[in-house]
C-alpha positions as CSV (number, residue, x, y, z in Angstrom):
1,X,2.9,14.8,-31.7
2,X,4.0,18.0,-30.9
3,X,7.8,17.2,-30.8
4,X,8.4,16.2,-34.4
5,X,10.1,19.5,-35.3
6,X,12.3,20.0,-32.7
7,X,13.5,16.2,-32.7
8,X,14.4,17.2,-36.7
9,X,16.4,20.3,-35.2
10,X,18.5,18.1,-32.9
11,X,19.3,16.0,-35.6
12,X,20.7,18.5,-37.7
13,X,22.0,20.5,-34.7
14,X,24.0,17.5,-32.8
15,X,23.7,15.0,-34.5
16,X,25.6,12.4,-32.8
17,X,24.5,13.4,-29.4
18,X,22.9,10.6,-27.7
19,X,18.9,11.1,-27.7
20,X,17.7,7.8,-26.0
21,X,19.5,5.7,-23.5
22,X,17.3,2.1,-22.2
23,X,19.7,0.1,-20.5
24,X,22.8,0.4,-22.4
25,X,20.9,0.7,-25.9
26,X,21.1,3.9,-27.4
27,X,19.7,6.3,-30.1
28,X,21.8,9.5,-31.0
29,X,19.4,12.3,-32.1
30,X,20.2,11.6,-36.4
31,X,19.5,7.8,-35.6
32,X,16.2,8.6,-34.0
33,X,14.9,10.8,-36.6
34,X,16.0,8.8,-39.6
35,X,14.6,5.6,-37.2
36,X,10.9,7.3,-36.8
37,X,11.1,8.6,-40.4
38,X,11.4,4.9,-41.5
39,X,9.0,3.8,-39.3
40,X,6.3,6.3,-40.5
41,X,6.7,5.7,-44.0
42,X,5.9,1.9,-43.5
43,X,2.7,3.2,-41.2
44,X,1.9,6.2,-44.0
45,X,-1.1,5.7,-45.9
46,X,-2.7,8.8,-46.7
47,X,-1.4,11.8,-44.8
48,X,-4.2,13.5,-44.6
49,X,-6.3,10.7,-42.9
50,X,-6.8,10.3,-39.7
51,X,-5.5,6.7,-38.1
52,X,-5.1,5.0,-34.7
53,X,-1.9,3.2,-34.2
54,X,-1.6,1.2,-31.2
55,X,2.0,0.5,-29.8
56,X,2.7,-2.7,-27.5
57,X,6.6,-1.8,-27.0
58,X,7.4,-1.7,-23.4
59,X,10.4,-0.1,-22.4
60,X,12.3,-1.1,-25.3
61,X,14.4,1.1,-27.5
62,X,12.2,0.9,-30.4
63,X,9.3,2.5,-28.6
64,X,11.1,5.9,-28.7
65,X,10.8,6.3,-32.6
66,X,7.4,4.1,-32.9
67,X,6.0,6.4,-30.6
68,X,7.2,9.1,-32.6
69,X,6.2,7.6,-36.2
70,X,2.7,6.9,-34.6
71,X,2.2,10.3,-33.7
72,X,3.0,12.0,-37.0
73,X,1.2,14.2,-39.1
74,X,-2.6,13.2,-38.1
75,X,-1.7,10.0,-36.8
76,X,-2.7,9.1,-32.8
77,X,-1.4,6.7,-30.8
78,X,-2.9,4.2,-28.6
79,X,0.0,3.6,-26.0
80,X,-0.8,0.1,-24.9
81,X,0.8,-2.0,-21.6
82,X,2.2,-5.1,-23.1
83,X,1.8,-6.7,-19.6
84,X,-2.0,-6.0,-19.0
85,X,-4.2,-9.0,-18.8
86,X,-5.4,-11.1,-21.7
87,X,-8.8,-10.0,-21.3
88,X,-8.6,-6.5,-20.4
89,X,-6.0,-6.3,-23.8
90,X,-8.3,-7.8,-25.9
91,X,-11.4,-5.2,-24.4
92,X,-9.2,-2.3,-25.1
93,X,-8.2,-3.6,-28.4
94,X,-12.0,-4.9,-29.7
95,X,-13.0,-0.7,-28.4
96,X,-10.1,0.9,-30.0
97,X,-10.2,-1.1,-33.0
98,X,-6.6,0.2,-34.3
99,X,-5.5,0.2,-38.0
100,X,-2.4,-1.8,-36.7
101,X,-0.7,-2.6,-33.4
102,X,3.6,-2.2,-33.4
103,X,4.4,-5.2,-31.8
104,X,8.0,-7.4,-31.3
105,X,8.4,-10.3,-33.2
106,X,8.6,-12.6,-29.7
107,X,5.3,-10.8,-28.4
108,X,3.2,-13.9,-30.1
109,X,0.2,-13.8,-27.7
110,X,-0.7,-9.9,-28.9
111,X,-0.2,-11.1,-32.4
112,X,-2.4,-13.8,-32.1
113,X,-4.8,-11.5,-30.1
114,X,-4.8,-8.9,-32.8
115,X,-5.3,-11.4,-35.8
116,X,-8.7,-13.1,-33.7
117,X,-9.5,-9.4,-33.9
118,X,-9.0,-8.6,-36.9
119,X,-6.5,-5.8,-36.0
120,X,-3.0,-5.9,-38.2
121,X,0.1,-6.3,-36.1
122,X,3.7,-5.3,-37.9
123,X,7.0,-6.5,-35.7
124,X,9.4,-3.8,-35.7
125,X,12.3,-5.7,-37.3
126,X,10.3,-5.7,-39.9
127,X,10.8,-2.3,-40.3
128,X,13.3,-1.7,-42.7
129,X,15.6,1.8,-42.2
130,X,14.9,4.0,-45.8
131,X,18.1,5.2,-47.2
132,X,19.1,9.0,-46.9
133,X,17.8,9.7,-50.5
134,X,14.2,7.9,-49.3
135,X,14.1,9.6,-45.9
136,X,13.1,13.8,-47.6
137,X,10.3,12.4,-48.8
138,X,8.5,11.9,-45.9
139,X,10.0,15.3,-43.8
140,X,7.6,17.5,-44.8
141,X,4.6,15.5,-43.2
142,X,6.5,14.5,-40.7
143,X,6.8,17.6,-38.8
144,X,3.2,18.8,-40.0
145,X,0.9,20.4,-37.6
146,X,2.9,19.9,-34.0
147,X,0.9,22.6,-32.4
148,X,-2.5,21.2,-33.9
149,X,-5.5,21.1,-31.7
150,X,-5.9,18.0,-33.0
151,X,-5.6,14.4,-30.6
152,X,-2.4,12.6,-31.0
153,X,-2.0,10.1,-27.8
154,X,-4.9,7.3,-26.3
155,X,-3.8,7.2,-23.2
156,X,-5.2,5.4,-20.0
157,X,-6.4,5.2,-16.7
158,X,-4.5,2.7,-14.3
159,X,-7.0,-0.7,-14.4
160,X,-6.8,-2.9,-11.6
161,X,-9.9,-5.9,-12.6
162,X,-11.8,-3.8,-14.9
163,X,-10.8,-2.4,-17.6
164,X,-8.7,1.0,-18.1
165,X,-10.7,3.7,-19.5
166,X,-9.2,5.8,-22.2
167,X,-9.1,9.2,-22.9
168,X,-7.4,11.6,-25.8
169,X,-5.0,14.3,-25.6
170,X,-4.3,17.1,-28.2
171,X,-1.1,18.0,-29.7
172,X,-2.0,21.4,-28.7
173,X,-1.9,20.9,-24.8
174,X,1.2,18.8,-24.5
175,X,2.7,21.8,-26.6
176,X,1.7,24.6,-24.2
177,X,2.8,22.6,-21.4
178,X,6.4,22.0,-22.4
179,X,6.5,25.7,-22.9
180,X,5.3,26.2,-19.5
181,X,7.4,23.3,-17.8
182,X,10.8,24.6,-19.8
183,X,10.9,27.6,-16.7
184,X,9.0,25.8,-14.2
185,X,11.1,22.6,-14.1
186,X,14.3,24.6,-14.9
187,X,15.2,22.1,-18.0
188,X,18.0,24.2,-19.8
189,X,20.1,23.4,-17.1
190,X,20.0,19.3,-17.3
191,X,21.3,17.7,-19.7
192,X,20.1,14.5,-18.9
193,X,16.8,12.9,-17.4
194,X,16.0,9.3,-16.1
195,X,12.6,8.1,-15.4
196,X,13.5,4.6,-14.3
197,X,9.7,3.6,-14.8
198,X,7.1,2.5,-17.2
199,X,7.0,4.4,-20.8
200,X,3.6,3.9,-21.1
201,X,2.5,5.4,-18.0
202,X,1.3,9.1,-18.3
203,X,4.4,10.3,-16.5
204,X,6.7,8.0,-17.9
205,X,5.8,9.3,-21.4
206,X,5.5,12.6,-20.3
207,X,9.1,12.4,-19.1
208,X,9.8,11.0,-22.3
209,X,8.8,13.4,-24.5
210,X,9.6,16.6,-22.1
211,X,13.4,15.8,-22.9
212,X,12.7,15.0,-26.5
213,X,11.5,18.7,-26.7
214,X,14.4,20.5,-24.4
215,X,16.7,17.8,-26.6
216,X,18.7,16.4,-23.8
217,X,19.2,13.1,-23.4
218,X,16.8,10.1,-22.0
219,X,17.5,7.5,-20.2
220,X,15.3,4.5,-18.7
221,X,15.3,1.0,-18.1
222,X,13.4,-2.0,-19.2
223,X,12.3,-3.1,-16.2
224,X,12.5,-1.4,-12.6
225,X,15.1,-1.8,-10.2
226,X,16.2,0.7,-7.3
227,X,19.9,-0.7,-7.4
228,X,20.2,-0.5,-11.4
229,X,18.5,3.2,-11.1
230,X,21.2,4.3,-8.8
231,X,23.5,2.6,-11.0
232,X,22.8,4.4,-14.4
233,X,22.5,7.7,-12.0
234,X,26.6,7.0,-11.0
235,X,27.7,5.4,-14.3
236,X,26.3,8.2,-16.9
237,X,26.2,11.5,-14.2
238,X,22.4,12.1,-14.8
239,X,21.4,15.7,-13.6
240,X,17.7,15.2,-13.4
241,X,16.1,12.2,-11.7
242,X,11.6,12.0,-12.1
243,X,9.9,9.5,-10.3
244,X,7.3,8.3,-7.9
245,X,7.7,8.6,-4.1
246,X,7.7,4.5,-3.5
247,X,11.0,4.8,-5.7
248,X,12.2,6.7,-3.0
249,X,11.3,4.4,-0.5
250,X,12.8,1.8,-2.3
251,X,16.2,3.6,-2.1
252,X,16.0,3.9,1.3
253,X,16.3,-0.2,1.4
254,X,19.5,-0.1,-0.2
255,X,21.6,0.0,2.8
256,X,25.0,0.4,0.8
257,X,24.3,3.7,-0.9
258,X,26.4,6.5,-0.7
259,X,25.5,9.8,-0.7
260,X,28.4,11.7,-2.8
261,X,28.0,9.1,-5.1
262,X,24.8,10.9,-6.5
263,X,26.3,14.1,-6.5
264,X,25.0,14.3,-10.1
265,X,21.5,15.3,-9.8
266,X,20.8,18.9,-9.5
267,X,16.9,18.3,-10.4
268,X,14.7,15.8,-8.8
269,X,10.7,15.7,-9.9
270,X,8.2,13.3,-7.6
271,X,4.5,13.4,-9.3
272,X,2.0,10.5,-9.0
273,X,1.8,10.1,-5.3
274,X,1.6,12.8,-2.3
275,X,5.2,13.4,-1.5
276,X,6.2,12.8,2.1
277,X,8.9,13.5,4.9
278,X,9.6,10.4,4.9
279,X,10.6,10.2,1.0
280,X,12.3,13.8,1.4
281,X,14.5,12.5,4.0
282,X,15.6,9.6,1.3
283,X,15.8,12.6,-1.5
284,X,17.7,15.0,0.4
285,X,20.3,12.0,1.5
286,X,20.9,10.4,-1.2
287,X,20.9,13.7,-3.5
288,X,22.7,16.3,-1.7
289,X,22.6,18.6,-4.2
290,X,19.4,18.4,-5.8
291,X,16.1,21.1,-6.0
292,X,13.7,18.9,-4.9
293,X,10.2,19.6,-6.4
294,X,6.9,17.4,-6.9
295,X,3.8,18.1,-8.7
296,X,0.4,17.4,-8.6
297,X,-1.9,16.2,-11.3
298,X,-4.3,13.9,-12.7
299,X,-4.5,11.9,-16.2
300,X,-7.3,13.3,-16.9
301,X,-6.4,17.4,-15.9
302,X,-2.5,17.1,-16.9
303,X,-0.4,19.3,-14.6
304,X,-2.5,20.9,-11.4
305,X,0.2,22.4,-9.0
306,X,3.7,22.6,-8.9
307,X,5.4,22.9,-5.2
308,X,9.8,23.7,-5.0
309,X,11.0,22.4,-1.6
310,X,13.9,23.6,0.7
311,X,15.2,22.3,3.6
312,X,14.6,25.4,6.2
313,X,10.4,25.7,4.9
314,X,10.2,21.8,4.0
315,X,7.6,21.4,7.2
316,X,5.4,24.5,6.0
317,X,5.5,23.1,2.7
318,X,5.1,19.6,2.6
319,X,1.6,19.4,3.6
320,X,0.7,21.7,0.1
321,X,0.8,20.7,-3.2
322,X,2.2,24.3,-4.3
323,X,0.7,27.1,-6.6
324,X,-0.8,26.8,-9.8
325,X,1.0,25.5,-12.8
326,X,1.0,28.6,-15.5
327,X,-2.3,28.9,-17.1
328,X,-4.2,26.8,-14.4
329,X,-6.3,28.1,-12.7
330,X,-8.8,26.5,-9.7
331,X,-11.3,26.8,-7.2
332,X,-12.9,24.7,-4.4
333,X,-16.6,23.8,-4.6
334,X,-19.2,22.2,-2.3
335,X,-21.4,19.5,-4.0
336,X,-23.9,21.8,-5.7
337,X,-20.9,23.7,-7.5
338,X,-20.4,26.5,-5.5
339,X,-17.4,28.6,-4.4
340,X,-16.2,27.5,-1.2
341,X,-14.1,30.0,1.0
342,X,-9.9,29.7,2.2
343,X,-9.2,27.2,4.2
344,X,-12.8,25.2,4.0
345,X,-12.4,21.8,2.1
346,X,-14.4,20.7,-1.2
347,X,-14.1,19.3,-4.1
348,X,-11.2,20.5,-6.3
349,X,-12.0,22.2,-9.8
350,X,-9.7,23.8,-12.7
351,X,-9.2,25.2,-15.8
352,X,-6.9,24.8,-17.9
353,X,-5.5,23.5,-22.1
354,X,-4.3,20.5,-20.4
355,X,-7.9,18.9,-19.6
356,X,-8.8,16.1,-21.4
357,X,-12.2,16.1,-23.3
358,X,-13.7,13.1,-21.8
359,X,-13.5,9.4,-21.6
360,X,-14.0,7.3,-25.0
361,X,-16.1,4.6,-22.8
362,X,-16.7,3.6,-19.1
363,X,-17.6,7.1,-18.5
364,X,-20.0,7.1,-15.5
365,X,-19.6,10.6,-14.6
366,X,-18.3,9.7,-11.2
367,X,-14.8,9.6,-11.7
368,X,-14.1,12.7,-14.4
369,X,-17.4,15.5,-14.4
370,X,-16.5,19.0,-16.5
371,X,-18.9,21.7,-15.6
372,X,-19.0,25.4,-16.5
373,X,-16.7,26.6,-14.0
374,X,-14.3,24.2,-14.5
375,X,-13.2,19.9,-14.3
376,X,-12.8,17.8,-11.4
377,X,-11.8,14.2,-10.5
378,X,-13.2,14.8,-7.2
379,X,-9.9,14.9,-5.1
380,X,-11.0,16.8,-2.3
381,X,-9.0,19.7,-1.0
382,X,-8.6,23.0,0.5
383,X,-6.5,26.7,-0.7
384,X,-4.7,28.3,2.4
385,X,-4.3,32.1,2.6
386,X,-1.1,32.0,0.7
387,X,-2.8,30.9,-2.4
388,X,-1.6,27.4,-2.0
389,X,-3.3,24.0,-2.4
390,X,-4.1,21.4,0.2
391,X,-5.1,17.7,-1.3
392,X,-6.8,16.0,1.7
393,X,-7.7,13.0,-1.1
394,X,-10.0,11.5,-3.7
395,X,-13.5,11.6,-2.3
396,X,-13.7,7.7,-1.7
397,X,-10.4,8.7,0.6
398,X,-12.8,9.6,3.4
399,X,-14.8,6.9,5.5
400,X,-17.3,7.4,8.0
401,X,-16.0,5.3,11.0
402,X,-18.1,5.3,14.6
403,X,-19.9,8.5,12.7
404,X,-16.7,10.2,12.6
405,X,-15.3,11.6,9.1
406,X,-11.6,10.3,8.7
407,X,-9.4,10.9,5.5
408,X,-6.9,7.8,5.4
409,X,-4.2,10.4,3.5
410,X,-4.4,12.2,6.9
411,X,-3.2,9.1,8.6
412,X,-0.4,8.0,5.7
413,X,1.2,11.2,6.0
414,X,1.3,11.5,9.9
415,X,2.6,7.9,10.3
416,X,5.5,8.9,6.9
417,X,6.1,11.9,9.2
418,X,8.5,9.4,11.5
419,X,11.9,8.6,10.7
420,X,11.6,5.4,11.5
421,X,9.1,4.7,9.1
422,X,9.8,3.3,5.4
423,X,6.4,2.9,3.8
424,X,3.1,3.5,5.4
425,X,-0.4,2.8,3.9
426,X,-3.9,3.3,5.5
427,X,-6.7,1.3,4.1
428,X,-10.3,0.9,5.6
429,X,-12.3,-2.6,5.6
430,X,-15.7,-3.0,7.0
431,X,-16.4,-3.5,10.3
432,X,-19.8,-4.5,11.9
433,X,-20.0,-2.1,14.9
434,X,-17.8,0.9,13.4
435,X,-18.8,0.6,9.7
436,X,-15.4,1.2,8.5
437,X,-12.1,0.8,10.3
438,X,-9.0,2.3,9.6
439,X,-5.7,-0.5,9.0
440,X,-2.2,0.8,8.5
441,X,0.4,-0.7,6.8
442,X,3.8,0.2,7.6
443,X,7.6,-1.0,6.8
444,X,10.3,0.0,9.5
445,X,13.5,-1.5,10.6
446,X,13.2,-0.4,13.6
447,X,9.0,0.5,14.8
448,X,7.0,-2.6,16.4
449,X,3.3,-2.9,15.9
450,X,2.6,-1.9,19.6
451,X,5.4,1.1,19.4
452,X,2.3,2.8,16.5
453,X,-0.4,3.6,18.4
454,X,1.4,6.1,21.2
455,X,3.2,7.7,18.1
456,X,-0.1,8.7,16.6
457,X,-1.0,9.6,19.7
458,X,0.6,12.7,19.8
459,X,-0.5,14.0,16.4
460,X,-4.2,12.1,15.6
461,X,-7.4,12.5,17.9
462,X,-8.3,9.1,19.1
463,X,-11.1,8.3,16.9
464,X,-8.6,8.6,13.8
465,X,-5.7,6.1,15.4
466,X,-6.0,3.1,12.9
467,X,-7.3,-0.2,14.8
468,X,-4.7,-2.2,14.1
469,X,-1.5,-2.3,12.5
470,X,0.3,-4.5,10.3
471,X,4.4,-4.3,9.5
472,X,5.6,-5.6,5.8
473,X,8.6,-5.8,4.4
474,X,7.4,-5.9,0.8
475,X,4.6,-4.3,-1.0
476,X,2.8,-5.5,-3.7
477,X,3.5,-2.9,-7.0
478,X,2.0,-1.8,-9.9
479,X,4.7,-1.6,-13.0
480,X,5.0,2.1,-12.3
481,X,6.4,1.6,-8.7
482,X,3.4,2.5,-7.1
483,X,1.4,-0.1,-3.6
484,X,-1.2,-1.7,-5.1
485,X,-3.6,-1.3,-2.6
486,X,-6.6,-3.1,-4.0
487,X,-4.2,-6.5,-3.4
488,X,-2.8,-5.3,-0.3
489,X,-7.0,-5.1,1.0
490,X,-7.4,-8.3,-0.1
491,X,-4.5,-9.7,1.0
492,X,-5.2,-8.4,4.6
493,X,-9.4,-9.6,4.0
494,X,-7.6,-13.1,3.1
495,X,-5.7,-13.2,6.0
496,X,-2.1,-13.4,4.2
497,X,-1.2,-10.2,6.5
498,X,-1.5,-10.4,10.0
């Protein structure tokens, strides 16, 4: 992992600095190192080989120096979702087939899982703390090889019925991108972050280890919750807030916040979901003082574009995704791979140390292709005159409907557009004389179902208006905060939304 040897500095350097903060449990920077030194040498067998650890922590404080122990030396880590289902666990685990699995004591059903496997599992109270005379020992290959091209981290694809596919990332590429992000993301001046989502989510860990390298301090909570978030935000003055736009929207329900209250954030990051007026109006409200930036990228291509907002350009620039993250570079291509001009939409391609070298299975070439001018996860998209990037959507985003081409992202963002609006989602279901029709989802305290249709009038050509609309007042969520949409289709097919 390529943070080993700056988490050793920080121990030496300030030492009793807290490093890791998960609600209310907390790790200073010597008690992390000495913690993952411990750790490793109960997972060390031969430094110089090779071995997959898998860790099924969650968000609890131990994950921070198992992650770290796991990710040692040669060591890479399988980061596992404790919460996935039976099934799809024991696929991943059967494929993977770890040396051992990092467990807690109370998390019997992976244990038991593991052992029909034939897979070791170790509880982490098992794991003793080494005295201070033990700890030297193990140093040296502790902080071996950070900037190796070598993998260090399993991670994985979000699964909804089938099962997450897996891919590997070097030590090498996180490296170069915390070099990168250090300027970008303006990290010397925060001192503290909090992702209030899931660790083992790609941005969650991301996060996690992005303050681990600028050495300020983490914080994050076991489970999410918009009022506790805000909470930790007042209680410890956190400077930099990273999460998903639906976090946002969550805010937005809390009618008693207070904007001076959150006076503390100077930094807020959105990634993992198009960022909308909607959730800027939340951001800018509740975090007066904040630069407000999101970027754009996939698990599979790391960091894509990076986009700084301001209130007097927000309307120019919200419908981009930015410029190029350093040492990315990208192009737009038609089907057969060729160059496509300014302002004409194709399929999205890039280069850069970030991309990942492939699945390990479920690889159908759909979903991930690399060619020789670059990788793709076929989000479809466009570059405007100013060099910046327009992400119309993933190719299965677009439906054919009465013969006309409609992106549903198209929709979203018009109807998140209106103040009034919470939440929007626009899904498409078959229908016998259109082929596919167009059904939004939206949450507003104050929009009707019949109010819709004459808003989108305004801004949508007729054929794109969705054919019916639906209000909610809750949304069914993955862990990491973002609408599950393959339950909110079904839920609509099955006629629990009306």
């Amino acid at each position: 992992m390529p943070v080993h040897d700056k988490v050793k500095y920080y121990a030496l350097n300030k030492a009793a600095h807290t490093a890791v903060n998960i609600e209310e449990q907390t790790l200073s920077w010597q008690q992390l190192f000495q913690r993952a030194l411990s750790i490793f040498a109960a997972l060390v067998q031969d430094p110089d080989t090779e071995q997959t650890i898998a860790v099924a922590l969650g968000n609890d404080l131990e994950f921070v120096p198992a992650w770290l122990a796991a990710t040692a030396n040669k060591n890479v880590c399988a980061v596992i979702d404790p919460q996935l289902p039976t099934e799809q666990l024991r696929d991943v685990l059967n494929r993977l087939s770890p040396r051992l699995i990092l467990v807690k004591r109370a998390q019997t059903a992976i244990i038991s899982l593991a052992k029909s496997l034939n897979i070791d599992s170790l509880p982490i109270e098992d794991v003793e703390n080494l005295a201070d005379a033990h700890l030297g020992f193990y140093e040296d290959a502790f902080v071996q090889d950070v900037n190796a091209t070598t993998p260090f981290l399993i991670n994985f694809t979000s699964g909804t019925t089938s099962t997450p596919k897996a891919f590997m990332r070097s030590r090498h590429s996180w490296r170069e991108s915390f070099r990168n992000g250090q300027q970008i993301f303006d990290l010397a001046t925060a001192s503290s972050t909090l992702f209030p989502g899931p660790l083992f989510h790609g941005i969650g860990l991301y996060c996690l280890n992005e303050s681990l390298d600028a050495g300020t301090s983490f914080y994050c909570m076991q489970k999410w919750q918009a009022s506790k978030a805000l909470e930790i935000i007042l209680t410890h003055q956190v400077q930099r807030l990273v999460l998903v736009p639906t976090m946002l929207t969550a805010f937005a329900r809390l009618e008693s916040v207070d904007a001076p209250h959150f006076s503390s954030i100077t930094h807020l990051l959105s990634a993992g979901a198009k960022l909308e007026m909607n959730h800027y109006r939340t951001a800018r409200r509740l975090f007066p003082h904040a630069r407000i930036q999101e970027y754009y990228g996939a698990s599979e291509l790391g960091f894509i574009a990076v986009s700084t907002l301001d209130d007097e350009n927000v309307e120019r620039q919200l419908p981009t995704v930015g410029l190029p993250f350093p040492e990315v570079s990208w192009s737009i291509r038609d089907e057969h791979g060729h160059p496509l001009a300014q302002n004409k939409p194709g399929f999205i391609y890039l280069t850069s140390a970030q991309v990942c070298s492939g699945y390990l299975w479920g690889d159908d070439g759909n979903a991930f292709k690399t060619e020789s001018w670059g990788s793709t996860v076929r989000d479809i998209g466009y570059i405007n005159p100013q060099g910046q990037l327009h992400v119309i959507g993933r190719s299965g985003d677009m439906v054919i409907s009465g013969g006309n081409n409609i992106y549903l992202s198209e929709i979203e963002s018009v109807l998140k557009s209106y103040p009034e609006v919470i939440e929007a989602v626009v899904l498409a279901v078959d229908d016998e004389y259109l082929g596919k029709k167009a059904i939004a989802f939206f949450e507003s305290n104050i929009l009707e179902t019949d109010q819709l249709p004459a808003l989108c009038r305004s801004q949508l050509a007729k054929y794109k208006i969705p054919a019916q609309f639906c209000k909610l007042d809750h949304w069914p969520l993955t862990p990491s905060g973002k609408i599950k949409r393959s339950v909110l289709e079904k839920m609509y097919i099955n006629h629990e939304i009306k």
